[in-house]
N, C-alpha and C positions, 0 to 999 in steps of 0.2 A: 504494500500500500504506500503509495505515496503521497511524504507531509508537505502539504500545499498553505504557501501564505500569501494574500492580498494586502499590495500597497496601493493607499488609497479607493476604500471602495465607494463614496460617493453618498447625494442623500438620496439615492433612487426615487421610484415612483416615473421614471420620465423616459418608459422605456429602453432601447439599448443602448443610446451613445448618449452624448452631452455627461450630464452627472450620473451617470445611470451605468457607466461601461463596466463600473467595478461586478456591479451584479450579474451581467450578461458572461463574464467569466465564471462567476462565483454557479452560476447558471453549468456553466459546464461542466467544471468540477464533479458538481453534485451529480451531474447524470451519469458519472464516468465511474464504475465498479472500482478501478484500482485507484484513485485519488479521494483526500480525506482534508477538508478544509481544517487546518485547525490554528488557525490563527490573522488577525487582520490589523492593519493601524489605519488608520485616520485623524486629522490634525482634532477633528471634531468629534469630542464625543458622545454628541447627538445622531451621530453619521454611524462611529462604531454599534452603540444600541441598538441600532434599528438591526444594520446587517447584521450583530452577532445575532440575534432573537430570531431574526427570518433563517440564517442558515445553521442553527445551533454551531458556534462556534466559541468555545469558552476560554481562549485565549486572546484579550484583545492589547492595543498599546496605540501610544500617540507618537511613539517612535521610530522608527521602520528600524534604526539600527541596533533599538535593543530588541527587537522582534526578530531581527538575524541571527543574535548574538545566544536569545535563551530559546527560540522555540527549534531548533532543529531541523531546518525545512530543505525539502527535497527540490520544488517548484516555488517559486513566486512569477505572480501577475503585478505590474509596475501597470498602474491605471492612473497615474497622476499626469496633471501639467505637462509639455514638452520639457519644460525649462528645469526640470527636475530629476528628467532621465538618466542623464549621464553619472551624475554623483551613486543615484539607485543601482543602477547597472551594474557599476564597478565594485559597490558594495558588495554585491549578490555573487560576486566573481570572487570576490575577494574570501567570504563567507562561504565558499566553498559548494553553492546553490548548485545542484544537477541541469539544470534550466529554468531560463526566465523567459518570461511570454509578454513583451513590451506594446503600450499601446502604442497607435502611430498619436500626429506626426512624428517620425525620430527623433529628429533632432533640430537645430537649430540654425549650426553650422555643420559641414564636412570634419573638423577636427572633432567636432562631440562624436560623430556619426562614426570615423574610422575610431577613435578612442574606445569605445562603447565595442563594438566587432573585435578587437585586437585582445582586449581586457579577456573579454570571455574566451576567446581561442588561447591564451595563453593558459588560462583559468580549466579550460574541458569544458567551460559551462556550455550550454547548449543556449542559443540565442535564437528567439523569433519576434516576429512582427506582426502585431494583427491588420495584415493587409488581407484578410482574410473569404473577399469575393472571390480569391480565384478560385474555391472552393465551390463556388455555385453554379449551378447546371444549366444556365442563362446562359454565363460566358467561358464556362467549359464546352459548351454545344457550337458555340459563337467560334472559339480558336480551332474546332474541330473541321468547321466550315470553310474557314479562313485558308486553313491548310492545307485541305483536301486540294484545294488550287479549284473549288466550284466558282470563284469570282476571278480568275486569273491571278496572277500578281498582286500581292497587296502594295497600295499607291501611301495610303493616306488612313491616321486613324483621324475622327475628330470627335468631340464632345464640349458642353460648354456646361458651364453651373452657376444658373440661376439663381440670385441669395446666398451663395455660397462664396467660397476662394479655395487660392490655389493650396493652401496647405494645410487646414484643418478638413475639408471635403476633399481638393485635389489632388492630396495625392494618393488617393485610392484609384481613382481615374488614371492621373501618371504610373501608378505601378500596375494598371490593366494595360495601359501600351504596351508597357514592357515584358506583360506576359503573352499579347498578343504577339509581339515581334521575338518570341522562343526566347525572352533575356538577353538576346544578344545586346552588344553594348552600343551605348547612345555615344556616336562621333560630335555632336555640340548640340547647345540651347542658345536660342534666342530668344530674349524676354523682353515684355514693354510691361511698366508698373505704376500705377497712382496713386500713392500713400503719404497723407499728411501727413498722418501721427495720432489722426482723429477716432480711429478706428483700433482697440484691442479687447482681446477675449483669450481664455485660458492663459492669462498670464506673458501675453505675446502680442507686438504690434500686428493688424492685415491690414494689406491694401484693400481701398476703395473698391479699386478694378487689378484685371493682369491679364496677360495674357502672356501661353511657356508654347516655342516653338522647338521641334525636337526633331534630329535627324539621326535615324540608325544605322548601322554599320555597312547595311546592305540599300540605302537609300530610301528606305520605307519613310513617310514625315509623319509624326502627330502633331495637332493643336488641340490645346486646352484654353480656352477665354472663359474666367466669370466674369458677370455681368448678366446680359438679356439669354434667353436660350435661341440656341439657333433654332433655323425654321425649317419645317420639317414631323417636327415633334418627335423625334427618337430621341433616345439619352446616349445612345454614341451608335456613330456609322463607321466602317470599314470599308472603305473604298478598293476597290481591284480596276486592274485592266480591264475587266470583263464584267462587269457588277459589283454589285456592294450587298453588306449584311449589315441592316438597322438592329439595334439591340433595343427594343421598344422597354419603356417604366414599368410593365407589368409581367415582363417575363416572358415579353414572344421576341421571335427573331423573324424578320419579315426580309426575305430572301430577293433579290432581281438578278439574272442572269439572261444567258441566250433563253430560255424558257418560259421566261416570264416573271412575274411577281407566283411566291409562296410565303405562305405564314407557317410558323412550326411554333409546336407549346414547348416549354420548359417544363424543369418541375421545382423552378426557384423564379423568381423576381429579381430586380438589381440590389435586393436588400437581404432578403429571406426565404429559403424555403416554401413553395405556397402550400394549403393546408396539406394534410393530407403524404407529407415530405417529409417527415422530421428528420429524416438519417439524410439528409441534404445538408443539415446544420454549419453553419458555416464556422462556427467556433467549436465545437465538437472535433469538426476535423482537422480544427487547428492542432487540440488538443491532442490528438491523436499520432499527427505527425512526430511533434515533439517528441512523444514518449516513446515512439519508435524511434526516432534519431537519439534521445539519451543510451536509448539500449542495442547502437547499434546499428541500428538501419540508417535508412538514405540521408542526406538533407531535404529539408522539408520546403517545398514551393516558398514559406515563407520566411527563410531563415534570415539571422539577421544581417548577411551581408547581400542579402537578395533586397531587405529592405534598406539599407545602406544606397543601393547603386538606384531607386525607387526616388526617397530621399534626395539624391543628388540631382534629380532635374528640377525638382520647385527652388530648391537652392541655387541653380543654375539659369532658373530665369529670372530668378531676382540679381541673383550679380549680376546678368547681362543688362539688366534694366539698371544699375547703378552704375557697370562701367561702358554704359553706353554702348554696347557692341557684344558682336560674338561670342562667345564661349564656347571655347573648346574644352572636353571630356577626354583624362579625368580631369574635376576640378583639384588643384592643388591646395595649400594652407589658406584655410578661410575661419579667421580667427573671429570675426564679429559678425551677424545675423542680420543679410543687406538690407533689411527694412529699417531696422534701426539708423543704420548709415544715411538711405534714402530720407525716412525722413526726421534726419537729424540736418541736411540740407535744404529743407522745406522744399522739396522738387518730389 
């Protein structure tokens, strides 16, 4: 059985992201035969109450590093802040943690992001990233399609996010390009940015607007723009020489080729499993990798140096947007997090 601890779980109630993500692991946990919550911190503890009562857990703290130090833990989930990661990370490495299951965004800058990856490969620890859609049979059916060569060549990913940006929502989008394009590696980013200063949440400045242009090794391009949604109404299209695959909001894939338009069902959404699916679970199988990769098996779709190279395109179109040009991959030392920079210049 494996001793499982939660940092930071949150005041839930508000389903699975926002405040709520600590539960949506604690969630897994609990459905998972060989893992045993038995311990959680949180700065609040109005926050601990709630979740220790909801998942019987009778070890709680306001600490995370005295909760490393006296409960013995196999796993921790890191469900805090960005800006808080890396310090966590390292602990858990340090404390001898079998694996940590980190939420996104990673990090901040590229030195958090390789610091954080290196700590734990020196460590043994197992590190992942809850980039965890590529687990969903939406755009596991989607890369299927893509590949098959049923559209030709792929051209072009794009998608936009409406009410959203590029690093708290985007980069679950950025790290779908990059599972769409088999991981191969991103040759540069191009970014445009609009961030007074006026705008922050979780502890981190966003821009207004942005928009990350990405080109991969084999010339494949994505774009990502929040702002308005593009027209069309899909939540992302893949473009080929030969047709495209819309990944429509509800979990169909609506096909155009030489044959025409088809619709195909999923048995997931771009969020969740639809009824009816639970072993679709998209944290489940995160869950699940991991425990195979501690004991052995593969690296897991979402490990953490998969979310490292994920991470480095929204980082990559903000330094492009602050050093006015190009970017070429890999990014090297990037000591400060370019929105601060940006709008620490009022531009």
């Amino acid at each position: 059985m494996y001793r499982v601890g939660i940092i930071g779980v949150g005041r839930g109630g508000e389903g699975i992201g926002a405040h709520s993500i600590g539960y949506a692991h604690a969630m897994a946990y609990s459905n998972h035969p060989r893992c045993q919550i038995v311990a959680a911190t949180d700065i609040s503890i109005e926050n601990l109450n709630r979740f220790t009562e909801q998942f019987g857990v009778t070890s709680s703290f306001t600490d995370y590093r005295e909760m490393l130090l006296e409960a013995h833990l196999d796993i921790v989930s890191i469900s805090t802040y960005v800006v808080f990661h890396r310090e966590m990370v390292e602990a858990c490495a340090e404390a001898g943690v079998k694996g940590v299951w980190c939420e996104k965004p990673f990090a901040l800058t590229m030195d958090d992001a390789r610091a954080m990856v290196e700590a734990c490969e020196r460590a043994g620890t197992k590190l992942v990233v809850n980039h965890q859609r590529r687990y969903l049979d939406v755009f596991q059916r989607a890369k299927q399609l893509l590949r098959s060569g049923r559209v030709g060549q792929p051209v072009m990913f794009m998608a936009s996010l409406p009410g959203a940006d590029l690093i708290e929502w985007g980069t679950h989008w950025l790290d779908m390009f990059r599972f769409f394009a088999d991981d191969q590696p991103a040759r540069w980013v191009m970014g445009q940015v609009r961030c007074t200063g006026e705008k922050k949440a979780y502890g981190h400045l966003l821009a207004e607007s942005a928009l990350a242009y990405v080109c991969f090794e084999d010339g494949t391009r994505a774009l990502l723009e929040d702002g308005e949604m593009l027209n069309g109404g899909f939540t992302m299209r893949l473009l080929g020489t030969e047709g495209w695959i819309d990944i429509l909001g509800e979990g169909q894939l609506q096909v155009l080729d030489g044959n025409g338009v088809e619709t195909i069902e999923t048995r997931s959404n771009v969020h969740s499993p639809k009824p009816g699916h639970e072993m679709d679970e998209p944290f489940g199988k995160v869950l699940d990798a991991l425990i195979g990769w501690i004991e052995g098996g593969p690296e897991p779709l979402v490990s953490g140096r998969q979310g490292m190279l994920s991470t480095e395109l929204y980082l990559a179109a903000y330094e492009s947007a602050w050093r006015r040009d190009k970017v070429d991959l890999p990014l090297r030392e990037q000591h400060s997090f370019p929105l601060d920079l940006i709008a620490g210049e009022g531009r």
